[in-house]
Every structure is written in C-alpha cells, then in structure tokens.
C-alpha positions in Angstrom: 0.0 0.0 0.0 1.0 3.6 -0.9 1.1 5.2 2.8 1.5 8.7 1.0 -1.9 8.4 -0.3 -3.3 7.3 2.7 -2.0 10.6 4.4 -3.3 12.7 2.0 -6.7 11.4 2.5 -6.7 11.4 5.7 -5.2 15.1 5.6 -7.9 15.8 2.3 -10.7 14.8 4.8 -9.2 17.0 7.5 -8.3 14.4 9.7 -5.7 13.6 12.4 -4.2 9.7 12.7 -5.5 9.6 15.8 -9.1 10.7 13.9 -9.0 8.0 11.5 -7.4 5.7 14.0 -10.7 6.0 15.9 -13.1 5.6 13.1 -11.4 2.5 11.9 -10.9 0.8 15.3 -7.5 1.4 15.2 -4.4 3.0 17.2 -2.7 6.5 15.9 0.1 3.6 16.1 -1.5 1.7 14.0 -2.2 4.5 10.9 1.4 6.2 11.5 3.1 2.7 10.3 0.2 2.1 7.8 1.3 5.6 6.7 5.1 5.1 7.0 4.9 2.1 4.8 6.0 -0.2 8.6 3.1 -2.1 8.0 1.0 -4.2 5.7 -2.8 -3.6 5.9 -5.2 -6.0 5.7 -7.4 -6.7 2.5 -11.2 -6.0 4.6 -9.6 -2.6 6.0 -8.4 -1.7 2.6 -11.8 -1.8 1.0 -13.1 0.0 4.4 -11.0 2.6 4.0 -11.5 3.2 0.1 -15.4 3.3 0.5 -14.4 5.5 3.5 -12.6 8.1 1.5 -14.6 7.5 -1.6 -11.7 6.4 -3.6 -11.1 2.7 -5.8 -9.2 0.4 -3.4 -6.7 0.8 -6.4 -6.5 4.6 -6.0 -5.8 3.9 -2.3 -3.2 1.0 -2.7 -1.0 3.7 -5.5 -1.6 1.5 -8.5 -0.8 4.0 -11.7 -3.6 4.5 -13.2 -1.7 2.8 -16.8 -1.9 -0.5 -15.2 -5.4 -0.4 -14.5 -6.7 0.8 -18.1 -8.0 -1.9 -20.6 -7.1 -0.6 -23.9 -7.6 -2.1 -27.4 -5.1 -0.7 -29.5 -5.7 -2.9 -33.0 -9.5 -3.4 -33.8 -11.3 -7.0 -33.5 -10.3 -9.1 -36.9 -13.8 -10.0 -38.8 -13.7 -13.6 -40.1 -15.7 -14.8 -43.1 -16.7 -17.9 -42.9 -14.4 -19.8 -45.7 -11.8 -18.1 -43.2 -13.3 -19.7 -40.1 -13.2 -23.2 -42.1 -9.6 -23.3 -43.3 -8.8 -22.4 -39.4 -10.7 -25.7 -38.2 -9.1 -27.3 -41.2 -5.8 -26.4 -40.2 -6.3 -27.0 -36.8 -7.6 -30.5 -37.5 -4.8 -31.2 -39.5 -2.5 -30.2 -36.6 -4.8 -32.6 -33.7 -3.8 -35.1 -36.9 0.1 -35.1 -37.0 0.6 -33.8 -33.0 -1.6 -37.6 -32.5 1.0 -39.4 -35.4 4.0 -38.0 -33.7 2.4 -38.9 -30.6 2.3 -35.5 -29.0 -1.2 -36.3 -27.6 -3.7 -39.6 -27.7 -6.9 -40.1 -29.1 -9.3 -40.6 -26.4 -12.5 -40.2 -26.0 -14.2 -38.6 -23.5 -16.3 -40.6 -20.8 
C-alpha cells in the first residue's frame, strides 16, 4: 500500500491519525506505520477505507492509473466464414500429426 496516499486522505478529509485511527478501530500507532509504509494492511480494511474516503481500493493502494486501463489498440479481426473453415481445417490437420507424432492420444471422453 501507498502510505502517501493514505496521508493525504486522511489530511484531504481534514483528519488527524488519531481521527482516522478511531473511526477504523485502530491506534494513531496503527495508521502512522500504515502511513510510514512499517506495516501491511489487511485486505477488509483496505476496501473499508476506500469506500471510506470515496476512492477505488486501487486509488488507495498507488496503482498508476496505466496498469489499471484496458485498452484495445488494434481493432477486432472480422472472419468470413471460408476463413473460419480453413482455421478448423488447419487445426484439424494439426490434432492429426501432433496424434501421429504422438504428441497427444486419441481418447475419448467418458
């Protein structure tokens, strides 16, 4: 967990560790190490604390924002159907020799 963005939530909402401590069950201890980065922090008070502050749990834990973005950067490839066949048939033909060379057995499912 990024401590750093825990502190300036906590400082954001205008609160002291001892504050948040409180609210959370937890010792001004307890949210100086979390802060500090002494101390790992439990999954349950990691989702606590992200509804708390109105953040993702991702946003709380410092993930960059890059490695949370799902981007398609080529479009989805369109296959006719004659395309689609001479995939199986290739593929077929591959299940074929991988069985000859003995790569795999031909058994049948129960």
């Amino acid at each position: 967990m990024s401590g750093n963005n825990l502190k300036k939530l906590r400082n954001k909402k205008g609160l002291t560790q001892s504050q948040l401590g409180e609210y959370f069950g937890l010792s001004k201890t307890a949210i100086s190490l979390y802060e500090n980065n002494k101390r790992g922090i439990d999954s349950n008070l990691v989702k606590s604390m992200a509804e708390f502050f109105n953040v993702t749990t991702d946003e709380l834990l410092g993930v960059p924002p890059d490695n949370i973005k799902l981007e398609v950067n080529e479009p989805a490839q369109i296959y006719s159907v004659s395309d689609v066949d001479k995939i199986l048939e290739d593929t077929r033909m591959a299940l074929k020799q991988a069985i000859g060379d003995g790569l795999i057995t031909e058994e049948k499912a129960a």
